[in-house]
C-alpha positions as CSV (number, residue, x, y, z in Angstrom):
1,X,188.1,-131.5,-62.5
2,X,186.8,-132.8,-59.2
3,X,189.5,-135.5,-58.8
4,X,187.2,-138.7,-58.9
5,X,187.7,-142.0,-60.8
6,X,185.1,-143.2,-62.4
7,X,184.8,-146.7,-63.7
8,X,181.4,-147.4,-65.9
9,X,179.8,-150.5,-66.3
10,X,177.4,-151.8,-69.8
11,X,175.1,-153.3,-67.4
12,X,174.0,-153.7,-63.8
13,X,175.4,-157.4,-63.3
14,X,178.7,-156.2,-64.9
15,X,178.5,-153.1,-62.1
16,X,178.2,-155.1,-59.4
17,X,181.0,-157.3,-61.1
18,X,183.4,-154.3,-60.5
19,X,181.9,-153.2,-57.7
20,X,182.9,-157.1,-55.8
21,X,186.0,-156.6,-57.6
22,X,187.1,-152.9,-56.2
23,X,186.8,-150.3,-53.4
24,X,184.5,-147.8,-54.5
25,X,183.3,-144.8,-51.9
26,X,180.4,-144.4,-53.9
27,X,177.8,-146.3,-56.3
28,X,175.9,-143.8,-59.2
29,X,173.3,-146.3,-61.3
30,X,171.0,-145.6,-64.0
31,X,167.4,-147.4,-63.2
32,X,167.0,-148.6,-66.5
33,X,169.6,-151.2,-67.5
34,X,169.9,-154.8,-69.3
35,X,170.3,-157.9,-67.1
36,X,170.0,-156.2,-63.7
37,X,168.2,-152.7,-63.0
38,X,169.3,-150.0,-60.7
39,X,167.4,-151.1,-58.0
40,X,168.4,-154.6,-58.0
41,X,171.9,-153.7,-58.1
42,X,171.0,-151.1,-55.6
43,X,170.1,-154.0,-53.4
44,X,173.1,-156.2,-54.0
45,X,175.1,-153.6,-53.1
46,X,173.2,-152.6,-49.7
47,X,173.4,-156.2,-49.0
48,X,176.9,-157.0,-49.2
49,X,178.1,-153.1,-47.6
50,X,174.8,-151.5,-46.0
51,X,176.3,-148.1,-45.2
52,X,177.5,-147.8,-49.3
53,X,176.1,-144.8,-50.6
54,X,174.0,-145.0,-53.4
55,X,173.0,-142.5,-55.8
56,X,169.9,-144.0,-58.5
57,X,169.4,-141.7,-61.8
58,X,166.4,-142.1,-63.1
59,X,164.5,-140.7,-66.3
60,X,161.0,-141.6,-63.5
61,X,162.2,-139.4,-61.1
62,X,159.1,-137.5,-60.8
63,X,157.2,-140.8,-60.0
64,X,160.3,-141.8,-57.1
65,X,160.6,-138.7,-55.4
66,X,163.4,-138.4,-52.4
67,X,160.1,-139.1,-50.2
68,X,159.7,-142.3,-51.4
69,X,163.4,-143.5,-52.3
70,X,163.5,-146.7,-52.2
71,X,165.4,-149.1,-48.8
72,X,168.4,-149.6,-51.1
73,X,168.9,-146.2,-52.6
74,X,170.5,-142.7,-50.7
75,X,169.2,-140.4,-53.2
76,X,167.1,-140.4,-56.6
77,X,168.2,-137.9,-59.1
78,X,166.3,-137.0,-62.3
79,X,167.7,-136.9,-65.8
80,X,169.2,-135.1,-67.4
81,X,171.2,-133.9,-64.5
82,X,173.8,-131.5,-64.7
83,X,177.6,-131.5,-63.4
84,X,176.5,-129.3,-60.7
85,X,173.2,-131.2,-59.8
86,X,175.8,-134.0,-60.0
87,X,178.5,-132.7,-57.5
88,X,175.2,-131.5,-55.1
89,X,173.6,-134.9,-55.2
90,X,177.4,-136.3,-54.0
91,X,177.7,-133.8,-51.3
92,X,174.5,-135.0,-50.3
93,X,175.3,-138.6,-49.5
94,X,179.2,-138.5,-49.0
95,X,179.5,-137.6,-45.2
């Protein structure tokens, strides 16, 4: 147990719903999603709290590497991804 809560979201417009709505330390999207992708909510979020970390998982990672991440995103992280690759890609963006 690594002693986060996690809420979850059906879709990206419902995510950034929650994410108005709350006080989250951290953002983790899929890229494909109905009614907003990861990358537009990716934006929203940067928009309304630039210094948000956010995390993108992505079945294309191989065509977004972490060279070419995207304005909006921290960190792009292939799937399937494990609960260590997981913990590692937090580490990486929580300072």
């Amino acid at each position: 147990a690594d002693q986060h809560l996690v809420e979850t979201a059906v879709n990206g417009l419902e995510g950034l719903q929650k994410f108005q709505n709350g006080h989250f330390d951290l953002v983790i999207t899929d890229q494909g999603m109905p009614e907003m992708n990861g990358l537009q909510l990716a934006a929203a979020i940067k928009q309304m709290t630039p210094k948000k970390p956010v995390i993108l998982l992505t079945g294309y990672g191989q065509a977004m590497t972490e060279d070419e991440s995207p304005a909006a995103v921290d960190l792009v992280v292939s799937k399937p991804i494990t609960r260590s690759g997981l913990k590692e890609a937090i580490a990486k963006v929580i300072k």
